[in-house]
C-alpha positions as CSV (number, residue, x, y, z in Angstrom):
1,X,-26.8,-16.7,7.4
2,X,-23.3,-24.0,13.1
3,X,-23.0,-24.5,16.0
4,X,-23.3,-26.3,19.2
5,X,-26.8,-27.0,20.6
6,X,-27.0,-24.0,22.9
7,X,-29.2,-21.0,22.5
8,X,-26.4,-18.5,22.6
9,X,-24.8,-19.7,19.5
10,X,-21.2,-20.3,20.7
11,X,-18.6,-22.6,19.0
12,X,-17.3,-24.8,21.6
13,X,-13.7,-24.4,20.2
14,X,-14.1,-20.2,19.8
15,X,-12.0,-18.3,22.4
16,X,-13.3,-18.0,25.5
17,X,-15.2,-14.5,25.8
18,X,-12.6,-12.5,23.2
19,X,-15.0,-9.6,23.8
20,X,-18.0,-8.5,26.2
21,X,-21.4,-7.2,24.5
22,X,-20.6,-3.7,26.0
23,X,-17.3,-3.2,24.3
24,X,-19.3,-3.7,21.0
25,X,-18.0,-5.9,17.7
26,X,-15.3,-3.6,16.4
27,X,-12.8,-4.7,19.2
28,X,-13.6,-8.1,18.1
29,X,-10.9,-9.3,16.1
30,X,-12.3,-12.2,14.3
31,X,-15.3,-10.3,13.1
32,X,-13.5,-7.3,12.7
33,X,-11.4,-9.3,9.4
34,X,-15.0,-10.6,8.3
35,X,-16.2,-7.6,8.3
36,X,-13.3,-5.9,6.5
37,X,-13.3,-8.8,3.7
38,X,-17.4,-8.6,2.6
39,X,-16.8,-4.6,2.7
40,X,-14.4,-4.8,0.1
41,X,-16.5,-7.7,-1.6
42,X,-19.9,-5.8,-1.7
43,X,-18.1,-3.0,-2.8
44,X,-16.8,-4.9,-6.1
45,X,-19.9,-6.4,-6.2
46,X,-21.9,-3.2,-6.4
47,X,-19.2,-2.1,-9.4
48,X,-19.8,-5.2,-11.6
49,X,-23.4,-5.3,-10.7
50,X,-23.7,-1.6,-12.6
51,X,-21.4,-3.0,-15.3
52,X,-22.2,-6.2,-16.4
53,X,-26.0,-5.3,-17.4
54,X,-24.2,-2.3,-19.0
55,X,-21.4,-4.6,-21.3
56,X,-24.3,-6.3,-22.1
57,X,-26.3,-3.3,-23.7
58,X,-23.4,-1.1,-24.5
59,X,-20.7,-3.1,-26.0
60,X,-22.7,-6.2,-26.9
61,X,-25.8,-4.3,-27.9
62,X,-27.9,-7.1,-26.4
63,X,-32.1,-6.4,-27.0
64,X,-34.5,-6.4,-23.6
65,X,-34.8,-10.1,-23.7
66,X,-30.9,-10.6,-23.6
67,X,-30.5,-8.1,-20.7
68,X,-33.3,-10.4,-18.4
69,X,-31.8,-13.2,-19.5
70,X,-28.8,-12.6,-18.1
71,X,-30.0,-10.9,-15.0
72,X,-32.0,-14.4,-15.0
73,X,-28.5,-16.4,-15.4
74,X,-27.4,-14.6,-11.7
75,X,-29.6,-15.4,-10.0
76,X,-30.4,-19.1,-11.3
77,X,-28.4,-21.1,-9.4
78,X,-30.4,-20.7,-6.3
79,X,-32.8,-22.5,-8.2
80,X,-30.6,-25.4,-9.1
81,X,-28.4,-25.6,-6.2
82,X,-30.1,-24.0,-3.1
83,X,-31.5,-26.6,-1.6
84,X,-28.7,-29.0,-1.6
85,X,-26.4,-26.3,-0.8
86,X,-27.1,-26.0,3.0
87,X,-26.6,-30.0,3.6
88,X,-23.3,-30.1,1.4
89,X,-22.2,-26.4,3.4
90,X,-23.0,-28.6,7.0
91,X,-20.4,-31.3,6.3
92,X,-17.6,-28.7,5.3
93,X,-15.5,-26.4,7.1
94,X,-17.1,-22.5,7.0
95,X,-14.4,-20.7,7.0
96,X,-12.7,-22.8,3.8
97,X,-15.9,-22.7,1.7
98,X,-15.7,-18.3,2.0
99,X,-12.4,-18.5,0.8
100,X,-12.6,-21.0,-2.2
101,X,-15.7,-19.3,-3.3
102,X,-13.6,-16.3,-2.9
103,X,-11.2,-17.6,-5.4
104,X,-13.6,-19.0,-7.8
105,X,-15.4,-15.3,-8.1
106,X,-12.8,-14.2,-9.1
107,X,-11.2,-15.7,-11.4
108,X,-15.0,-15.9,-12.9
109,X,-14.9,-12.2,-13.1
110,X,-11.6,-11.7,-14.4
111,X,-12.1,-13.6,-17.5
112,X,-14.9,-10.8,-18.9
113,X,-12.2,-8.0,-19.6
114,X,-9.8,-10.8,-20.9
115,X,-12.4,-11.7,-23.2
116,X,-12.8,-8.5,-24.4
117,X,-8.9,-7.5,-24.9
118,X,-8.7,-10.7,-26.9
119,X,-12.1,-9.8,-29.1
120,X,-13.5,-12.7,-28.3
121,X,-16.4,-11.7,-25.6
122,X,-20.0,-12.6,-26.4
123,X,-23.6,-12.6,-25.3
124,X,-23.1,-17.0,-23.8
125,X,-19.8,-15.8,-22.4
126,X,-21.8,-13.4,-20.2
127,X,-24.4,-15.8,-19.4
128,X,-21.9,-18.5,-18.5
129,X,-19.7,-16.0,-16.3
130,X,-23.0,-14.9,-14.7
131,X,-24.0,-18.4,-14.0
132,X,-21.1,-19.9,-12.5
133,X,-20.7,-17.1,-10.4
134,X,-24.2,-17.5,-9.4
135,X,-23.2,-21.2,-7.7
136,X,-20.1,-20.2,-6.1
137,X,-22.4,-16.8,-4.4
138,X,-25.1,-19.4,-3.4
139,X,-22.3,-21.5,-1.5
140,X,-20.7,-18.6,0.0
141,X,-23.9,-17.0,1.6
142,X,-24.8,-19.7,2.7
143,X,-21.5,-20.5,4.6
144,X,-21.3,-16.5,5.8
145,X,-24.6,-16.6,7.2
146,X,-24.0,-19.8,9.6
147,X,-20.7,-18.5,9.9
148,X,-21.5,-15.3,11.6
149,X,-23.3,-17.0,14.8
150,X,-19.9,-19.0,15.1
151,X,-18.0,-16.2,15.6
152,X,-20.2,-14.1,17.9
153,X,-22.8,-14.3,20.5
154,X,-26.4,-14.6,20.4
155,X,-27.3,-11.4,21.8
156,X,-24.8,-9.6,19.0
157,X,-26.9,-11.2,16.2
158,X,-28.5,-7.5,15.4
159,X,-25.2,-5.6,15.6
160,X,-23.2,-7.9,13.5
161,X,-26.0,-8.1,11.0
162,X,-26.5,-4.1,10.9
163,X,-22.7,-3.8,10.7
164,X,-22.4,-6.1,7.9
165,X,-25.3,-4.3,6.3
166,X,-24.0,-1.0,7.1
167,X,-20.8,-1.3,5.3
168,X,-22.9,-3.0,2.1
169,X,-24.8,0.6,2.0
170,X,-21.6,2.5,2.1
171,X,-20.0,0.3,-0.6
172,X,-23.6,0.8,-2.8
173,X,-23.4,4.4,-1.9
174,X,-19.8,4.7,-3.4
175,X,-19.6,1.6,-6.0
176,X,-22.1,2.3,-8.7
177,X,-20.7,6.0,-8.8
178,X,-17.0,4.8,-9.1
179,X,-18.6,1.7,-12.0
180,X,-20.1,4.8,-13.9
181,X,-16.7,6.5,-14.0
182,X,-15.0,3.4,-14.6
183,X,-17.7,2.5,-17.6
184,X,-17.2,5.6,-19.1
185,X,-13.3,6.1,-18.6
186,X,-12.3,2.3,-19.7
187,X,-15.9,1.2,-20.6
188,X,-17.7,-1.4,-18.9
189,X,-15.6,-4.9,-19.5
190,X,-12.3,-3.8,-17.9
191,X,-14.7,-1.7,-15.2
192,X,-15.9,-5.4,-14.2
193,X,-11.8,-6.0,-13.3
194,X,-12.6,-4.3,-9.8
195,X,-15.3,-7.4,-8.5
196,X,-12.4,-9.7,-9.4
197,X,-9.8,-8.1,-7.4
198,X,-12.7,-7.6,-4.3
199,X,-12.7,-10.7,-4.1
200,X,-9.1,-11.8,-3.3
201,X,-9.2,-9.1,-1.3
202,X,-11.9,-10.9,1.0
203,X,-10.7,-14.2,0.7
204,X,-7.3,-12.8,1.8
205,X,-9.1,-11.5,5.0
206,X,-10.9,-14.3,5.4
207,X,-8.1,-16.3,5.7
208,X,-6.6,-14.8,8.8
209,X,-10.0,-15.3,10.8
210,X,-8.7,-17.2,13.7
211,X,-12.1,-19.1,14.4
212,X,-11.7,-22.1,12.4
213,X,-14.1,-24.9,13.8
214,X,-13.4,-28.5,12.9
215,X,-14.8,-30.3,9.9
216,X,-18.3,-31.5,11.0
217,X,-18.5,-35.3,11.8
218,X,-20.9,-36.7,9.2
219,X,-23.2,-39.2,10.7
220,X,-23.4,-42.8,9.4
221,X,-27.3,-42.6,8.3
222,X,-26.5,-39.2,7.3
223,X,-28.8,-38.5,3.7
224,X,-28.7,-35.7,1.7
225,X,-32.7,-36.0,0.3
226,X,-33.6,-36.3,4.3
227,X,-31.3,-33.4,5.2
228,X,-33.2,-31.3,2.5
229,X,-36.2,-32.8,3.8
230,X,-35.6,-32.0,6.9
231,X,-34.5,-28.0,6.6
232,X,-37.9,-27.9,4.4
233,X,-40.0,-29.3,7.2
234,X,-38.2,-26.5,9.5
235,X,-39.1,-23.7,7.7
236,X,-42.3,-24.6,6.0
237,X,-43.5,-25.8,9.1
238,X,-43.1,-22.9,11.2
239,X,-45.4,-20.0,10.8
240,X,-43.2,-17.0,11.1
241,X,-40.1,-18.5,8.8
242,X,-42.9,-19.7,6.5
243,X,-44.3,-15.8,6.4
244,X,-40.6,-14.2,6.2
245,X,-40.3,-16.5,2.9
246,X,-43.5,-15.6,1.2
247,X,-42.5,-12.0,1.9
248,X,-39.1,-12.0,0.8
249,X,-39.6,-13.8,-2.2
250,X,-42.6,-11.8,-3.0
251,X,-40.8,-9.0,-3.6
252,X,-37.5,-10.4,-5.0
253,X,-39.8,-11.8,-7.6
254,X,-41.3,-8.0,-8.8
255,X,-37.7,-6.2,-7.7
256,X,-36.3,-8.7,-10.6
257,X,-39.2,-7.6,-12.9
258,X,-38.0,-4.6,-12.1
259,X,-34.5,-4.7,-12.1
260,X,-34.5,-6.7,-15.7
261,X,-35.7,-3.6,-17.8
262,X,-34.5,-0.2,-15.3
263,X,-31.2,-0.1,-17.2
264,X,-32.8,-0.5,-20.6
265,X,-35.3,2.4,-18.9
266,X,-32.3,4.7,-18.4
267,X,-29.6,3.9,-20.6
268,X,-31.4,3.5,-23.3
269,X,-34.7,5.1,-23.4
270,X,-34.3,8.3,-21.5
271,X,-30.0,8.3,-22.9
272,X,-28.2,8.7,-19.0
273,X,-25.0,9.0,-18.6
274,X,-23.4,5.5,-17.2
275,X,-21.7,8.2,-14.8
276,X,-25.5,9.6,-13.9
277,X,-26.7,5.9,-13.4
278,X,-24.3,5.2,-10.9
279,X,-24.8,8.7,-9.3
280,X,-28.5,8.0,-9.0
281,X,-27.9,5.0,-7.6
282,X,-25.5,5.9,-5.0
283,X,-27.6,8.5,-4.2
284,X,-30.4,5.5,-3.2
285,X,-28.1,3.3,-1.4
286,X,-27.9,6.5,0.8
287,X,-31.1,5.2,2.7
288,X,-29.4,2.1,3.2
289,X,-26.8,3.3,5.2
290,X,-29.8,5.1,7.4
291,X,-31.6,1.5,7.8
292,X,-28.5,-0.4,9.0
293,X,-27.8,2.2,11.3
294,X,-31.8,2.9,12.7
295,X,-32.4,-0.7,12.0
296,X,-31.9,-1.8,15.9
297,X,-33.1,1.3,17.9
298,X,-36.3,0.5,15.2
299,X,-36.8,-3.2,16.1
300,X,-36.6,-2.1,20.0
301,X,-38.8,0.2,19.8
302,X,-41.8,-1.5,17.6
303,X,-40.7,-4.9,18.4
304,X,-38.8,-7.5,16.4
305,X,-41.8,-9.3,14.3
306,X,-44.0,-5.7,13.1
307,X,-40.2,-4.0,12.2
308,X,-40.3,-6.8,9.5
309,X,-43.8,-5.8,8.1
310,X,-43.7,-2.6,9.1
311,X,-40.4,-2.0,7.0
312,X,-41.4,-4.1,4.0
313,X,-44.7,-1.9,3.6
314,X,-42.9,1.1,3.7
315,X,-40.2,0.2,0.9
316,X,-42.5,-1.5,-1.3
317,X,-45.0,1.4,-2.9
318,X,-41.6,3.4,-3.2
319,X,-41.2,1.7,-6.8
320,X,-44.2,3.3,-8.0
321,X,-42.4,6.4,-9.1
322,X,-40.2,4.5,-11.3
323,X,-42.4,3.8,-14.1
324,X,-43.1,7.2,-14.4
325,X,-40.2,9.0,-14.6
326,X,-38.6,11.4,-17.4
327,X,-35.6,13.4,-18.0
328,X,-36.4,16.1,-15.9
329,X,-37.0,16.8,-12.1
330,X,-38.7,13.5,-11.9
331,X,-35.2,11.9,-11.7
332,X,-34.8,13.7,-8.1
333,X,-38.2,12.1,-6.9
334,X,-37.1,9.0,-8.0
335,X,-33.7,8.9,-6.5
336,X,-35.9,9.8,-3.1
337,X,-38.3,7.1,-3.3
338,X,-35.5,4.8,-3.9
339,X,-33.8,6.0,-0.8
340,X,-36.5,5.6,1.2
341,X,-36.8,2.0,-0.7
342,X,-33.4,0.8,0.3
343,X,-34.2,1.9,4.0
344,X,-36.9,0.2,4.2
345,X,-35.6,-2.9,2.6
346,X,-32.0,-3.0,4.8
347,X,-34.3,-2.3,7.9
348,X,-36.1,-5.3,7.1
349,X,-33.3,-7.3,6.0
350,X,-31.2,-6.9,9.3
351,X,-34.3,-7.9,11.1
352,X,-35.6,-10.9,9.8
353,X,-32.4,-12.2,9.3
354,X,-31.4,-11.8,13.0
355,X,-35.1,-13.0,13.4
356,X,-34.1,-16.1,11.6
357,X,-30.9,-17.1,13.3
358,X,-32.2,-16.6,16.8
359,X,-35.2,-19.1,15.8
360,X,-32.9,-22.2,14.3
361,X,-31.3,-24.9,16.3
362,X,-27.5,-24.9,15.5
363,X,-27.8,-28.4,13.9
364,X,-30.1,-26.7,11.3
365,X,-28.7,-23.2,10.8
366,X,-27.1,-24.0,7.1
367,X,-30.2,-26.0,5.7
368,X,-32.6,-23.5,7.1
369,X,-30.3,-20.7,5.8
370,X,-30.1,-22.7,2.6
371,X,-33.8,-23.6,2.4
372,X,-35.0,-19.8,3.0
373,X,-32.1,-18.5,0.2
374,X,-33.9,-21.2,-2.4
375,X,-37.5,-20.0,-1.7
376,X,-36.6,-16.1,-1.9
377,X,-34.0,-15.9,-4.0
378,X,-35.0,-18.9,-6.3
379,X,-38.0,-16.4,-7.6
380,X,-35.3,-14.2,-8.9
381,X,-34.5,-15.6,-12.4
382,X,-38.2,-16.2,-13.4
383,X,-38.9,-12.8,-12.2
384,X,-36.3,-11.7,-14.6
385,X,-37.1,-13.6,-17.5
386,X,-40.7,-12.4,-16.9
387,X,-39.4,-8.7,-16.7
388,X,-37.6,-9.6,-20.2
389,X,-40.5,-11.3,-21.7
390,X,-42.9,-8.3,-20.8
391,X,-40.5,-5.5,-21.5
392,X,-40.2,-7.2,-25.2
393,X,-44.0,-7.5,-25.3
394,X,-46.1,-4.5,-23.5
395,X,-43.3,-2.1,-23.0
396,X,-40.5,-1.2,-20.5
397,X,-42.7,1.0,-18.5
398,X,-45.9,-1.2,-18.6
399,X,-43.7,-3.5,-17.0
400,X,-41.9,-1.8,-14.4
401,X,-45.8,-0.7,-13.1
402,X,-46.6,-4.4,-12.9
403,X,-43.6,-5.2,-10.6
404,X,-43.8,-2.1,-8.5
405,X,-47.7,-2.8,-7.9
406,X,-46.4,-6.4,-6.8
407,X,-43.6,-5.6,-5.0
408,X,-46.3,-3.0,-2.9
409,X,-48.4,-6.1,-1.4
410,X,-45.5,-8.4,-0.6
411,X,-45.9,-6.9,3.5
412,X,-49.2,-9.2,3.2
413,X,-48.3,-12.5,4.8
414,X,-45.9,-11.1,7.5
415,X,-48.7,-8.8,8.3
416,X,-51.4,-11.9,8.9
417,X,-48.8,-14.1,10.7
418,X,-47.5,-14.2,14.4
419,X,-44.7,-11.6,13.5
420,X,-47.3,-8.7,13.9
421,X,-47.2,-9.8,18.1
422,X,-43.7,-11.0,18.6
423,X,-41.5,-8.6,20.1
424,X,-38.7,-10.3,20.9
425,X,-35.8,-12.2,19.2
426,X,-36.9,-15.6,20.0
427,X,-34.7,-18.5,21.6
428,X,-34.8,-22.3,20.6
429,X,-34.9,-24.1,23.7
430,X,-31.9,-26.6,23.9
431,X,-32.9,-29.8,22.3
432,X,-33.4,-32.8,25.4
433,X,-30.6,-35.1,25.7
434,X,-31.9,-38.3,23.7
435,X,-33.1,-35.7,21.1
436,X,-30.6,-34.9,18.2
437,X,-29.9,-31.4,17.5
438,X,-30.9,-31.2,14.1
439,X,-34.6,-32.2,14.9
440,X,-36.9,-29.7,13.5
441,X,-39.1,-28.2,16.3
442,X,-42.9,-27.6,16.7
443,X,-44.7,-24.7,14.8
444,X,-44.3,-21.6,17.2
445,X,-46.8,-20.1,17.1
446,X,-47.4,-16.8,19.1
């Protein structure tokens, strides 16, 4: 989540005008097979995301530590490669990094029901799988994020995001429902088979995308620890990317509290169904359908900077009903508060992600993409292991109240930041001629 130094956003070599704004993105071919090739990816995604906590507790009988641990391996390798990650992605061609991270994916996922047919599938196995997919994902968001303002104009930023997102709430609507079937009708190794085979699916649809912009030229002085440096200075330096951050990875931190002991909550301790799991959370991805599909009309209406805070403190308190729930009608009130959750959080995504690619200079697009996934993401897998390490110490729910009152406040620094005044998307002037294009700007403040 590059191009040439103009404000639009348009690749120099992209076909002149393939389709006006009014006639909308689904007539546009090139995003159109994009768009076709994450659908089916997010859908796998949302399969294996169900099952692999699930071989780990129901077929490896892993304890509460060993679950975060492993939702701590997913996530680690924004950590260890984020930063980097943008300045490699900036020197390659887009459209080949999708597809061999494609590939990689999964053949990654593939090997876990191998493992088990041959009897040979452990606890490291799982960790390693988890980890190695974990690079190959931080490589290929990257690339699909600076990607997207390659193949489309600046003004189309919003749609294409919503419609991305859109299709990623449909697939989490329908995914975990299918992985609970599949978990319970070939259990959860072999369910994990479907990821692997959503991902040649996308890379087969990401091969026929016609834009395919040349190899970037790297520059003689061109060094990686100033590149990083650089995409740093960008978005630490700027109040409103700075405040997105702190926000996002606020609440990725508590969410992965969170997410490292909710299976153990209702697998384990209250004895669901793999097939009621998945129901309950299709039923949740339900609101993010709603979000990608209000998520524009919301932003025009309230303005681009409060529909971030505005939707973050809405989603946040919704994960208060969690630590509270039994095996009774509580169950429905927690499948609505995490509807109105995922809205909140889709809502927010669309727009500070559109917020965030209108504000960086092409030259900077992958390191500032790259930058922002280490900072929010890279609080995953220590919110994980912390989720782990509590749920083993003061209890499952103890622990899911700590991250939901965390994940509550996270609104805070978008809230006290420029964002609550700016209404519009905002537009990097184009840089002066002498001035190279990956020079990080001023703060901007509003």
């Amino acid at each position: 989540m590059t191009a040439p130094a103009t404000t639009s956003g348009n690749a120099p070599d992209r076909p002149a005008a393939p389709v006006g704004r009014s006639r909308g993105l689904w007539r546009h071919s090139d995003f159109r097979r994009l768009w076709i090739g994450e659908t089916a990816s997010q859908f796998g995604t949302t399969v294996s995301q169900l099952a692999l906590p699930l071989v780990a507790i129901l077929a490896l009988h892993a304890s509460t530590w060993q679950v975060g641990v492993l939702a701590a391996c997913e996530t680690a390798a924004f950590v260890a490669v984020g930063l980097p990650a943008g300045a490699w992605v900036e020197r390659m061609r887009l459209r080949s990094v999708l597809i061999v991270n494609d590939l990689v994916r999964a053949a990654l996922m593939a090997w876990i029901p191998i493992a088990r047919l041959l009897g040979v599938l452990t606890m490291e196995q799982l960790y390693l799988v988890a980890l190695a997919t974990g690079v190959s994902t931080v490589f290929f968001d990257v690339a699909y994020q600076s990607y997207l303002p390659q193949l489309i104009d600046r003004e189309q930023l919003v749609e294409g995001n919503a419609k991305l997102q859109a299709s990623e709430s449909v697939s989490q609507i329908a995914g975990p429902g299918l992985g609970g079937a599949l978990v319970q009708a070939v259990t959860a190794p072999y369910a994990v088979l479907v990821d692997a085979v959503s991902f040649l699916w996308s890379a087969a649809w990401v091969s026929r995308i016609g834009v395919r912009p040349p190899r970037p030229e790297r520059r003689p002085d061109a060094n990686l620890l100033r590149e990083i440096h650089e995409g740093l200075r960008f978005v630490l330096g700027n109040r409103m990317l700075r405040a997105i951050a702190l926000c996002t990875s606020s609440a990725n931190l508590f969410g992965s509290v969170i997410s490292a002991v909710v299976y153990v909550l209702l697998a384990r301790q209250l004895r669901l169904s793999p097939g009621v799991i998945g129901l309950l959370t299709s039923t949740a991805a339900v609101g993010g359908l709603i979000g990608a599909l209000v998520a524009g009309r919301f932003a025009a209406r309230v303005g681009q900077g409060p529909a971030i805070w505005i939707a973050s403190a809405a989603a946040g308190p919704c994960a208060l009903v969690t630590p509270f729930v039994q095996r009774d009608w509580t169950i429905g009130l927690l499948a609505l508060a995490q509807t109105v959750m995922w809205m909140g959080f889709v809502v927010y995504n669309i727009t500070q992600v559109s917020f965030r690619q209108a504000l960086c200079p092409p030259g900077l697009l992958g390191r500032m993409n790259a930058t922002m996934r280490f900072l929010v993401w890279g609080t995953m897998p220590f919110g994980a292991l912390l989720g782990g390490l509590l749920g083993s110490t003061i209890g499952v729910r103890a622990t899911l109240l700590a991250g939901a009152v965390g994940q509550s406040l996270a609104f805070i620094p978008p809230f006290f930041s420029p964002l609550r005044r700016s209404r519009e998307l905002p537009s990097y002037p184009p840089p002066p001629a002498d001035t190279a294009v990956d020079q990080p700007p001023p703060d901007q403040r509003q």
